[in-house]
LONURO-289731 format. One record per residue (C-alpha): residue in three letters; z negated, y, x negated. Coordinates in pm, whole numbers, padded with zeros to 5 digits, always signed. Last residue first. Layout:
N
ALAZYX/...
This chain:
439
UNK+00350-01098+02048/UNK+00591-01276+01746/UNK+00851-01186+02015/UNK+00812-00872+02018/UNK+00820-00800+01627/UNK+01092-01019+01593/UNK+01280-00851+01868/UNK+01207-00505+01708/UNK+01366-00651+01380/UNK+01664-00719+01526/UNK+01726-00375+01687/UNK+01624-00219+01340/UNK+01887-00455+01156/UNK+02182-00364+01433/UNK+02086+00016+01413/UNK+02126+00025+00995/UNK+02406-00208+01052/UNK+02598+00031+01321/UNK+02464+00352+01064/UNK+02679+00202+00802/UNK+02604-00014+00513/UNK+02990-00030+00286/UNK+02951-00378+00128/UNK+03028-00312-00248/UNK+02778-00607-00386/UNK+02497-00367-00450/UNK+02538-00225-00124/UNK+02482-00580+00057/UNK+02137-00605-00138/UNK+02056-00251-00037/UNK+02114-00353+00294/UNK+01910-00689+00247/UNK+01595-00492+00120/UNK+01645-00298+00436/UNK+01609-00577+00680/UNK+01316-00677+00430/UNK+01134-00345+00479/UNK+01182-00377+00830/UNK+01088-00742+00927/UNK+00763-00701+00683/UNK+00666-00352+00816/UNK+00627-00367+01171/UNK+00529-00759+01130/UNK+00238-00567+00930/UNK+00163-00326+01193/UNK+00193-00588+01498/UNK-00140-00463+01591/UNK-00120-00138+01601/UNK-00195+00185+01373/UNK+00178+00289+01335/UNK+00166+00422+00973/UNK-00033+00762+00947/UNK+00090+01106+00845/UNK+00057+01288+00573/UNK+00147+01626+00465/UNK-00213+01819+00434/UNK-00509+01610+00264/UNK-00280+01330+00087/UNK+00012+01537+00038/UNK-00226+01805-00119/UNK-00426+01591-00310/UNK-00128+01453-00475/UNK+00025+01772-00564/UNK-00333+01898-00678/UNK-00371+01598-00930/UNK-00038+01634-01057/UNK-00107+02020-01121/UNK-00409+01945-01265/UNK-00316+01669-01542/UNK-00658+01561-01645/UNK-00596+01230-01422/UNK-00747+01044-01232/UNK-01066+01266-01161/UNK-00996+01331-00789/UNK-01338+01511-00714/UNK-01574+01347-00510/UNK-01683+01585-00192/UNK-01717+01267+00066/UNK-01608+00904-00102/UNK-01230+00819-00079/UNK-01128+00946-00392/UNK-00799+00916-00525/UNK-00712+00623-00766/UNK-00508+00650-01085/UNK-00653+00220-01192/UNK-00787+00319-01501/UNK-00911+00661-01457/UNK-01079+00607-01081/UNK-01252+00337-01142/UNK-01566+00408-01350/UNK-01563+00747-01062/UNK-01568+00473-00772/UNK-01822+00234-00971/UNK-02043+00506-00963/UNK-01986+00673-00626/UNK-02052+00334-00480/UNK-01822+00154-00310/UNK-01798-00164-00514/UNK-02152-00196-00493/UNK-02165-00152-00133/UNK-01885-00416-00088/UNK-02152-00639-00319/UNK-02401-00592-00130/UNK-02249-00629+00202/UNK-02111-00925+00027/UNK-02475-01098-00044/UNK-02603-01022+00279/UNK-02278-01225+00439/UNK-02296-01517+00210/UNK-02183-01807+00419/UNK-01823-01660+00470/UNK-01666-01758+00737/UNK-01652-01352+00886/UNK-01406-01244+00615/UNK-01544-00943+00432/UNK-01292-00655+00421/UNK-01222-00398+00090/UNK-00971-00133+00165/UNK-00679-00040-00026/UNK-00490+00297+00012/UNK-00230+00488+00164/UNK-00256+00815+00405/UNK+00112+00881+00421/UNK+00274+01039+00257/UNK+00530+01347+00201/UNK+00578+01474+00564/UNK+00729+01818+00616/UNK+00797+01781+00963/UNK+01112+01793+01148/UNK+01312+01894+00858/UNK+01489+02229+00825/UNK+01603+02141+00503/UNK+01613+01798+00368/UNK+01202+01651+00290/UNK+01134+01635-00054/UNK+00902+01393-00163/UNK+00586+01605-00297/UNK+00596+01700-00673/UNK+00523+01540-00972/UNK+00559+01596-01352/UNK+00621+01341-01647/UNK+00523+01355-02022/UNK+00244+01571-01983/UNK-00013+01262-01964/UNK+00151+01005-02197/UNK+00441+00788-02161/UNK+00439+00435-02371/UNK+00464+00131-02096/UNK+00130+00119-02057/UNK+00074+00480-01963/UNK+00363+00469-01711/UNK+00180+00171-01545/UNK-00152+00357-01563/UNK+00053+00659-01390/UNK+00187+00467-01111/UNK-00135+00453-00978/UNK-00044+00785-00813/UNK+00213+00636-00591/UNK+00578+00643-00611/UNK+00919+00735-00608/UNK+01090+00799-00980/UNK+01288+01041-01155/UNK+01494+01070-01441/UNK+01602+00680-01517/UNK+01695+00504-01816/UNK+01470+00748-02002/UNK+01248+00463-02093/UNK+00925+00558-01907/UNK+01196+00580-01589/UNK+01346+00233-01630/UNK+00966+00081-01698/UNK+00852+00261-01368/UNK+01162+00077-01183/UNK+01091-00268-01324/UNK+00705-00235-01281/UNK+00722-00102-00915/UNK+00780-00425-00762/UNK+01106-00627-00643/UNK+01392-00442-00892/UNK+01702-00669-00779/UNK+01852-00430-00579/UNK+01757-00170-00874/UNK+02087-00353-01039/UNK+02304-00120-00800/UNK+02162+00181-01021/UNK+02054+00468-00844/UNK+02195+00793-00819/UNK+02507+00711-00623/UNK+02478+00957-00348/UNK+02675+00709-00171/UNK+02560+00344-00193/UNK+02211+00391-00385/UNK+02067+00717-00236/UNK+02255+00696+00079/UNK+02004+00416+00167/UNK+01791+00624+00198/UNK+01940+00880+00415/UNK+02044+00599+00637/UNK+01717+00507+00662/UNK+01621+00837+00841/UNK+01944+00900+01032/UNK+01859+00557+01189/UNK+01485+00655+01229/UNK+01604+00990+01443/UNK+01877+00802+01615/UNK+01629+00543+01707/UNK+01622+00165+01697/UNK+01279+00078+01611/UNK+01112+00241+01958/UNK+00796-00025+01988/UNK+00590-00031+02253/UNK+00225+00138+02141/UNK+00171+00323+02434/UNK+00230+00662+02267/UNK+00568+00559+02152/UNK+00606+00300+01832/UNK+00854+00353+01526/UNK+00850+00732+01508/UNK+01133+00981+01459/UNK+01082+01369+01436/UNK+01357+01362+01095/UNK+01066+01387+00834/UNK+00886+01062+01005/UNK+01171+00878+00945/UNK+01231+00941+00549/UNK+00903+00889+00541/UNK+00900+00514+00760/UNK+01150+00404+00604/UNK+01030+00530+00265/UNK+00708+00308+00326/UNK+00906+00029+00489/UNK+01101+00031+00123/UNK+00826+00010-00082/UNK+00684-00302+00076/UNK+00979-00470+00113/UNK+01034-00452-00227/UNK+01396-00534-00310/UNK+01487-00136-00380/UNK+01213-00140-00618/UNK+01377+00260-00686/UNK+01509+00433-00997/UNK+01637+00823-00970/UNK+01888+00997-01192/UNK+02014+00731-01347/UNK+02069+00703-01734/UNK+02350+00488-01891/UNK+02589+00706-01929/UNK+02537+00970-01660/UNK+02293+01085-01350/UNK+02071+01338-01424/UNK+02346+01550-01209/UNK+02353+01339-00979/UNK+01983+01347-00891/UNK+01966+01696-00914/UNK+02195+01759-00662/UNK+02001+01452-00467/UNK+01708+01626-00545/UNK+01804+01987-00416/UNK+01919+01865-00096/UNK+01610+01686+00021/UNK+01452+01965-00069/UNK+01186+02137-00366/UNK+01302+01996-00620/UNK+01207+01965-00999/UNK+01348+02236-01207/UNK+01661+02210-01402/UNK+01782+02293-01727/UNK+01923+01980-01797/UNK+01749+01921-02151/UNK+01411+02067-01917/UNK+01480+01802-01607/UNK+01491+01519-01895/UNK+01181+01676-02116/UNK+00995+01696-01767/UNK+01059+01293-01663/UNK+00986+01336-01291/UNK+00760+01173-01079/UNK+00822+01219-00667/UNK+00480+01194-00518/UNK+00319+00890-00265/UNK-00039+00887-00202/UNK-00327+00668-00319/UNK-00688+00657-00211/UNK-00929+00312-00317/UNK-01188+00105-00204/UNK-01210+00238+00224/UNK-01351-00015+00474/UNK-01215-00302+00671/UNK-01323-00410+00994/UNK-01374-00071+01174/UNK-01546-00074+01488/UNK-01276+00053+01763/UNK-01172+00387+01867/UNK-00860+00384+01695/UNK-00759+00049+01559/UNK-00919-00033+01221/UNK-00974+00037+00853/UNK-00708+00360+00801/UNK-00960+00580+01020/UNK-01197+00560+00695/UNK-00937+00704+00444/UNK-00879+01026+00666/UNK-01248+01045+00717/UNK-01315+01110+00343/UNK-01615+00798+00344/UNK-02002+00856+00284/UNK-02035+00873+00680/UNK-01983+00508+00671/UNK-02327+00437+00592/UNK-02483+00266+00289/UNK-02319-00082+00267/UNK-02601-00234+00444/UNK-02581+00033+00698/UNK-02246-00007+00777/UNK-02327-00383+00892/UNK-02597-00290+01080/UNK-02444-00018+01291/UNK-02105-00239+01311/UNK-01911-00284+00994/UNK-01694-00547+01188/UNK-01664-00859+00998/UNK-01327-01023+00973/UNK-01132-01290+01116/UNK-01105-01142+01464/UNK-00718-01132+01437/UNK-00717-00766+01588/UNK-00858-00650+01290/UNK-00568-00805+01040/UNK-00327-00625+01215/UNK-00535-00322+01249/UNK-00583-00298+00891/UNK-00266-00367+00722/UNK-00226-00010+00673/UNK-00522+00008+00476/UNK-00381-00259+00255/UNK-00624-00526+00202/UNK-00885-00624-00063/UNK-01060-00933+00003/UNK-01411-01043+00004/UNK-01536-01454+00113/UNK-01216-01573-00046/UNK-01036-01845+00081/UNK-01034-02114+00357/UNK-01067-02011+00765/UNK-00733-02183+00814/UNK-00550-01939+00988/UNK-00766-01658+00852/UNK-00702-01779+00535/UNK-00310-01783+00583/UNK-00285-01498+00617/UNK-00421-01323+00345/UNK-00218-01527+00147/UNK+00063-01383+00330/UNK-00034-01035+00250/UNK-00130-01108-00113/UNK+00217-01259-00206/UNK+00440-00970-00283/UNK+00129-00736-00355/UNK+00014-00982-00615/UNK-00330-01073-00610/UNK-00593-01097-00853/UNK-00854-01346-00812/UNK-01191-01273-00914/UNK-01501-01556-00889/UNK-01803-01309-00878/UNK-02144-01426-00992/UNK-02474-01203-00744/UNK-02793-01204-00999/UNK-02794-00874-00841/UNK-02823-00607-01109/UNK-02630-00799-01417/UNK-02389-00974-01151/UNK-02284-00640-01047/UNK-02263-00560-01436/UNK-02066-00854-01446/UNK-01816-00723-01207/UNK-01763-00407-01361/UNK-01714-00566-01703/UNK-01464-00771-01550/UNK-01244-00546-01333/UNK-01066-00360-01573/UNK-00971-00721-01783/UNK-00874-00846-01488/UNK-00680-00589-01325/UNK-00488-00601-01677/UNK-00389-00973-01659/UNK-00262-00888-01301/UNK-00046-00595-01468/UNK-00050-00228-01487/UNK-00342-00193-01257/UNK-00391-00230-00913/UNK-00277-00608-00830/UNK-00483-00646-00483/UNK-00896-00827-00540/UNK-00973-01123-00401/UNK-01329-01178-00491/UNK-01493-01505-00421/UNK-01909-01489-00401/UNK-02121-01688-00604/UNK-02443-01784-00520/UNK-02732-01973-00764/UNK-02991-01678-00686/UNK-02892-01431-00401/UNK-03231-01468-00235/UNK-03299-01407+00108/UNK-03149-01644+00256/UNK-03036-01893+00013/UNK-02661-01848-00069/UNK-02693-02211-00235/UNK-02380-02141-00426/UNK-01992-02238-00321/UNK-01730-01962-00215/UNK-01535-01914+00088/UNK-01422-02116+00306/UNK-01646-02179+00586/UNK-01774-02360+00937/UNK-01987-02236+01184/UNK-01856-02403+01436/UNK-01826-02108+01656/UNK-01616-01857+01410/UNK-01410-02158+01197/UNK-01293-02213+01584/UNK-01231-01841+01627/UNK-01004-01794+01321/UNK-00822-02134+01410/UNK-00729-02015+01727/UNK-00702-01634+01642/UNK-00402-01804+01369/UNK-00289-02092+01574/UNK-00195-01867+01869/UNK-00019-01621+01568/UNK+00170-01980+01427/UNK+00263-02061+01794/UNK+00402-01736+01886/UNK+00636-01707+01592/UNK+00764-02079+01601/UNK+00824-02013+01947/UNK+01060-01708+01835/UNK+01211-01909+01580/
């Protein structure tokens, strides 16, 4: 397995360099004459957003023809899934075939720097797009390594909140929590019948690396050291996941079947139901709560609680999607334009309602929502009690062998396996030889 590893990332900044010096491309067909962006047609991958892929589409449409409309530009969109866009992302820079702009996740975007598959908004580059000084410079530092040229740039801002259903906390005459503590009490005690007091995507490896890496942060712990060498199996991070975990196998708030949940659809559906009383997530969660019947008022957030006397009152961190252009692609004027497009403050603010997006743009407002109070408590993680995933290369191995350890764990819970801090330790170990040995 381990040579398997190393081979497939040699292939990978082979293969990306090869497609480099020959010249050759995937992207998109069109005559992509120079100078002219007659007859060209760029292909957009663009990350699931919205309350379904089918809904991303019919957001992104209009905005996409109007692009055409100015440019004479055609956009071929292809909405990912989050479960499947990493890999696919993958794979095109193995085999230099696939879209000439993609959306990434800003904490994907050293990984996918250090491949050399994308274009680096150099002086020129960031020009053509309009300057990177237009960007909120916590959003901006999320599209490369420090100190490098960026490869990726900022599309949209999200942070992580703790919803809350307001009529459930009111019938239980509770307020929403302020500690660690206080929302496991009130966890259990919104939890009876057939309601839960908290639903989670417990089988999203995704989600569950982010609340890793929260939970983490809160007790002092940290995944990498200052040289970058990874420190996975901590007491601080296994006191961290264990706290987590807790939330299924002995706090008992969530429902076993939320092993199962894979994406935030089954778990925001649960808590826009009533079956569930709270719910972890990010602010696009509320076009998802929208389309499955809630209305603005009907929920509340506040920051994730952090237990009492924590380390460091992190909430978030910095999350977001950036847009990249992969360096194959024949049409490189032609997606400068178009990431510049995509970036405007126009297209930002047509955004920023349907798909419950922060700004990334300098002195925009966050318009998402008309709720104030949600819109500050987001803001305020985002701007004052975040903290950055490990910005290093093996970033998204960092996540992918840890979130799915702990999609396993909750797996094992859900069948009455008692998890204890020896498995928690065992997985992180394990995971930090992956990481290693994938280079």
């Amino acid at each position: 397995m381990e040579a398997k590893k190393k081979a497939v990332a040699a292939t990978t900044i082979a293969a990306a360099m090869a497609m480099l010096l020959a010249g050759c491309s995937g992207g998109s067909s069109g005559t992509g004459a120079s100078g002219g962006n007659s007859g060209t047609t760029l292909t957009y991958w663009a990350s699931n957003q919205g309350s379904s892929l089918q809904n991303d589409k019919e957001v992104l449409t209009p905005i996409l023809k109007d692009f055409t409309k100015q440019t004479g530009i055609k956009v071929d969109l292809q909405v990912i899934g989050w479960n499947d866009l990493q890999t696919k992302i993958q794979t095109a820079v193995t085999s230099g075939q696939g879209p000439d702009v993609v959306n990434i996740g800003n904490t994907w975007g050293t990984s996918f720097q250090s491949t050399g598959a994308f274009v680096p908004f150099d002086s020129k580059n960031a020009s053509a797009i309009g300057g990177l000084d237009r960007f909120v410079k916590t959003a901006l530092d999320a599209g490369g390594a420090p100190g490098k040229t960026p490869t990726s740039v900022p599309l949209y801002g999200l942070a992580y909140g703790l919803y809350y259903n307001k009529a459930l906390f009111q019938q239980a005459g509770l307020q929403p929590p302020t500690t660690w503590e206080d929302f496991v009490a009130d966890g259990k005690k919104l939890t009876h019948g057939a309601q839960w007091g908290l639903t989670l995507a417990a089988a999203s490896y995704t989600e569950n690396i982010h609340f890793a890496f929260l939970t983490a942060a809160q007790n002092g712990g940290a995944f990498y050291d200052a040289s970058g060498k990874p420190t996975f199996n901590t007491p601080e991070n296994v006191a961290g996941l264990q706290r987590y975990l807790a939330l299924m196998q002995t706090d008992k708030i969530v429902n076993p079947s939320n092993a199962q949940y894979d994406s935030d659809a089954q778990p925001s559906s649960d808590f826009a139901s009533g079956k569930a009383a709270m719910f972890l997530s990010q602010n696009n969660a509320d076009t998802t709560l929208k389309a499955d019947g809630m209305k603005v008022g009907d929920w509340g957030v506040v920051a994730l609680p952090a237990p009492a006397g924590a380390a460091a009152q992190i909430s978030t961190f910095p999350a977001g999607i950036n847009m990249s252009v992969f360096k194959y692609t024949k049409h490189l004027p032609q997606a400068l334009q178009f990431v510049k497009y995509m970036t405007s403050s126009a297209v930002q603010s047509e955004l920023a309602v349907p798909y419950s997006v922060l700004p990334v743009l300098q002195g925009a407002k966050a318009d998402f929502t008309t709720d104030a109070a949600e819109a500050k408590a987001f803001m305020d993680a985002y701007q004052n009690h975040s903290k950055p995933l490990p910005q290093v290369a093996s970033e998204a191995d960092f996540e992918s062998t840890i979130g799915k350890g702990l999609s396993n764990l909750f797996a094992q819970i859900a069948t009455g396996k008692n998890v204890t801090n020896a498995d928690i330790a065992s997985m992180l170990t394990s995971a930090q030889q992956q990481v290693e040995a994938a280079g």
